[in-house]
DSSP file (Angstrom, degrees, kcal/mol; ACC not computed):
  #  RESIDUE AA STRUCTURE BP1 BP2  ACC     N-H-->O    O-->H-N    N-H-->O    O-->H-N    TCO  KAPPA ALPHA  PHI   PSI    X-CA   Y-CA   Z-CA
    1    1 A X              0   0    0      0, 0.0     9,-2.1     0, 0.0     2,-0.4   0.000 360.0 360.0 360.0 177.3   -9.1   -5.5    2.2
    2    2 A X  E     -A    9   0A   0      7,-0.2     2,-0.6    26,-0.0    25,-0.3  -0.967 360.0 -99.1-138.4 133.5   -5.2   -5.8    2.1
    3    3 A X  E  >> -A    8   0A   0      5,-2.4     4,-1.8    -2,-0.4     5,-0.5  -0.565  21.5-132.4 -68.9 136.1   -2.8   -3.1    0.7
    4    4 A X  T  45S+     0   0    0     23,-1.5    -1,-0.2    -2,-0.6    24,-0.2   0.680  96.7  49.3 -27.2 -43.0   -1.6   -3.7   -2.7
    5    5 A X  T  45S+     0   0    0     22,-0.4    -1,-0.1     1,-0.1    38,-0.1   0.980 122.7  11.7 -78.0 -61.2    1.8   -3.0   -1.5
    6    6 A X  T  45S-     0   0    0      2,-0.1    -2,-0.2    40,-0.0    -1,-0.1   0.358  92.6-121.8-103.2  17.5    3.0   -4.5    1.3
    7    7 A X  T  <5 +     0   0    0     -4,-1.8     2,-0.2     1,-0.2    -3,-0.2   0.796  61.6 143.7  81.0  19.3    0.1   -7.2    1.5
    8    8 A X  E   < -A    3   0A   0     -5,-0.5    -5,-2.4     1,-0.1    -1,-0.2  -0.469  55.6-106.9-110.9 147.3   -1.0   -6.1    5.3
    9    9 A X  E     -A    2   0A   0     -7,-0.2     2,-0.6    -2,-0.2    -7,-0.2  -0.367  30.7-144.4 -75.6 157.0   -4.7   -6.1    6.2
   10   10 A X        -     0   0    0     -9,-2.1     3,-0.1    -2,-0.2     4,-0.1  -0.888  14.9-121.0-142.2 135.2   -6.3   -2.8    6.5
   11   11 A X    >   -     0   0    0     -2,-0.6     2,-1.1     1,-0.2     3,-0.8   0.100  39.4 -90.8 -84.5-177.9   -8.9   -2.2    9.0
   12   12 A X  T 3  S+     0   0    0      1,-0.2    -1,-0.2     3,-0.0     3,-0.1  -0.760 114.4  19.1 -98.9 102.9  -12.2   -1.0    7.9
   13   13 A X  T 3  S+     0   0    0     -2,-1.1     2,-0.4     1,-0.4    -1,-0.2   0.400 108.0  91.2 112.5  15.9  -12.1    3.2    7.9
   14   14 A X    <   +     0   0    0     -3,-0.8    -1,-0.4    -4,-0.1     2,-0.3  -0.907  66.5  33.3-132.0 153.1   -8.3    3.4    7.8
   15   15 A X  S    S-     0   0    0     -2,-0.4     2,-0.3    -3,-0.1    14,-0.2  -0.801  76.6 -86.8 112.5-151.8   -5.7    3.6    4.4
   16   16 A X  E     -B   28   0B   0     12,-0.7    12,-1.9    -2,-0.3     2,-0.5  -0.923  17.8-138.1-145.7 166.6   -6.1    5.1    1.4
   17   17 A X  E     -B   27   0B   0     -2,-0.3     2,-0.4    10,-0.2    10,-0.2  -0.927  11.8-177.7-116.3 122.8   -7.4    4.7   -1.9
   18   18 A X  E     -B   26   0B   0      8,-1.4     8,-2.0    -2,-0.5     2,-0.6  -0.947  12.7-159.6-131.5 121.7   -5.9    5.8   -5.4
   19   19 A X  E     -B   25   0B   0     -2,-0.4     6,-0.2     6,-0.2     5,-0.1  -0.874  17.4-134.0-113.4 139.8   -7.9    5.2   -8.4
   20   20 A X    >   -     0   0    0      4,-1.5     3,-1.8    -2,-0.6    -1,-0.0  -0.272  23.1-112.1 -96.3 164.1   -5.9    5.2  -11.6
   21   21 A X  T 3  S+     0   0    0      1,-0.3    -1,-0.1     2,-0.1    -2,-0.0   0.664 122.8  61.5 -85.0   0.3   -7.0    7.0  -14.8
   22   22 A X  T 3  S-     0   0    0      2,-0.1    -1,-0.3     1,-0.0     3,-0.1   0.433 123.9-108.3 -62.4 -11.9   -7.4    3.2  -16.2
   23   23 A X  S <  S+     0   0    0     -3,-1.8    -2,-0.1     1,-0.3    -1,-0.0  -0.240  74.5 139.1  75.1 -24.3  -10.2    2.7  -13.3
   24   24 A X        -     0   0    0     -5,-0.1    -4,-1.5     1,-0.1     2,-0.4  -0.021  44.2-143.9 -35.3 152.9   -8.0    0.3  -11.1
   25   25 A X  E     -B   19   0B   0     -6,-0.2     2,-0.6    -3,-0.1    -6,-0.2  -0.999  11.7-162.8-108.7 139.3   -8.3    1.0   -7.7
   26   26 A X  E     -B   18   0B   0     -8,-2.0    -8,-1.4    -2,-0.4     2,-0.1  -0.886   4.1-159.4-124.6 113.2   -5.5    0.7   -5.6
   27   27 A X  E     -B   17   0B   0     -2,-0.6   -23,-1.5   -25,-0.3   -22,-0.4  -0.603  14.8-171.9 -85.3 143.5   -5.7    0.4   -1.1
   28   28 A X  E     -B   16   0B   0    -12,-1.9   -12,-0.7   -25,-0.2     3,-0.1  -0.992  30.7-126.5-129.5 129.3   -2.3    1.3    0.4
   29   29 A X  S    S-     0   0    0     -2,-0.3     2,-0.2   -14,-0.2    -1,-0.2   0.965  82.9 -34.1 -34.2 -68.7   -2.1    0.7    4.4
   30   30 A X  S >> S-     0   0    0    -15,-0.1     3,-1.3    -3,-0.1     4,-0.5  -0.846  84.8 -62.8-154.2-176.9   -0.8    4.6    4.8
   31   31 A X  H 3> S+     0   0    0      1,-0.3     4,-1.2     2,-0.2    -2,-0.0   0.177 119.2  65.3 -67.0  12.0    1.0    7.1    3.1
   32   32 A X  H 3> S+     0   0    0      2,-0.2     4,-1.5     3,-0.1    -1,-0.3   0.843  99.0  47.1-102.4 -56.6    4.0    5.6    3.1
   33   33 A X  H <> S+     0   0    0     -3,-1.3     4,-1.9     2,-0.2     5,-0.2   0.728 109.8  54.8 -56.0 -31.4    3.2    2.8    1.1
   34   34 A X  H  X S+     0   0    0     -4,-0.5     4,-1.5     2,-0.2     3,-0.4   0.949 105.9  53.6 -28.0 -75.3    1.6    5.0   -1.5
   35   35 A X  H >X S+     0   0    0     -4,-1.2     4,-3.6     1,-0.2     3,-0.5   0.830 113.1  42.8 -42.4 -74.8    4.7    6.9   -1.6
   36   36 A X  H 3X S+     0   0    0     -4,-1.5     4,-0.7     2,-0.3    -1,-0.2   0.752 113.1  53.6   0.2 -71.1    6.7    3.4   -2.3
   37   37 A X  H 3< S+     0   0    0     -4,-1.9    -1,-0.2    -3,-0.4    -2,-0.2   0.817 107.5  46.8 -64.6 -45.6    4.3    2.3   -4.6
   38   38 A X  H << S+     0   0    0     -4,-1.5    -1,-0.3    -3,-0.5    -2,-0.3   0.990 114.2  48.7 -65.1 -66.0    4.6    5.4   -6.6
   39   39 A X  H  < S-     0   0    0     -4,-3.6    -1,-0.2    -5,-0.0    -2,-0.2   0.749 107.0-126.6 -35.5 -30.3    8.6    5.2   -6.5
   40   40 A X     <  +     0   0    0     -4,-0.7     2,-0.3    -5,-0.3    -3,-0.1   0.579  52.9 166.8  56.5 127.3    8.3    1.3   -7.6
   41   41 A X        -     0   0    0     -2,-0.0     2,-0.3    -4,-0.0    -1,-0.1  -0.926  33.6-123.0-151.6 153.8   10.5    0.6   -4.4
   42   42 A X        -     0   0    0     -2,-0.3     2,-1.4     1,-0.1     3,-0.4  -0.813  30.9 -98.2-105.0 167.2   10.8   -2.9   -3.2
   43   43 A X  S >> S+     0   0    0     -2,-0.3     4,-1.8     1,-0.2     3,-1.1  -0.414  70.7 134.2 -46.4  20.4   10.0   -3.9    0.1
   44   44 A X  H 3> S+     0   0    0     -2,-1.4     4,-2.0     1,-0.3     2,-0.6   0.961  72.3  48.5 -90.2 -49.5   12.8   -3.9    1.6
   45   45 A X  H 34 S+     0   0    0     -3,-0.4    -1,-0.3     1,-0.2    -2,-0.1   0.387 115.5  54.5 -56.7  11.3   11.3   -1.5    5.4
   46   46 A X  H X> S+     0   0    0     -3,-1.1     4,-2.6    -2,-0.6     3,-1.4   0.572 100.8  51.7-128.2 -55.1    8.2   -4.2    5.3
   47   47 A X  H 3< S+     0   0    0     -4,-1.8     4,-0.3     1,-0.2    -2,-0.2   0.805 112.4  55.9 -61.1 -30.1   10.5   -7.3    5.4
   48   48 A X  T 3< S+     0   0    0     -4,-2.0    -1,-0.2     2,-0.2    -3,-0.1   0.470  98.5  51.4 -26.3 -47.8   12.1   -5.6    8.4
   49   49 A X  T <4 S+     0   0    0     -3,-1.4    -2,-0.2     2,-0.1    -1,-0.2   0.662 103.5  58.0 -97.4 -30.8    9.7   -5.1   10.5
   50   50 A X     <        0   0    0     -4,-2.6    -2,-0.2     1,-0.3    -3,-0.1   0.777 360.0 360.0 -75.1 -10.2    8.5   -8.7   10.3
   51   51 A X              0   0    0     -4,-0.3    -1,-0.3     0, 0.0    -2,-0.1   0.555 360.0 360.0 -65.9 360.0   11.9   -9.7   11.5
């Protein structure tokens, strides 16, 4: 599965999960991204690192 945020694979027993009171579910790599997600933040620490 791939986080919803920055698009990154996520291994199989690792991330998290937040299920919205709509039912979505949404995988975030770690808390970090969560955190992001939650902010609406743009991507900017993700585009960074791939340089």
């Amino acid at each position: 599965m791939k986080c919803d945020y920055t698009g990154e694979e996520i291994k199989k027993g690792q991330g998290k999960m937040l299920v919205l009171t709509s039912g979505k579910k949404l995988f975030f790599k770690d808390s970090k991204a969560e955190k992001n997600w939650k902010k609406s933040r743009k991507l900017e620490y993700a585009e960074k690192e791939k340089e």
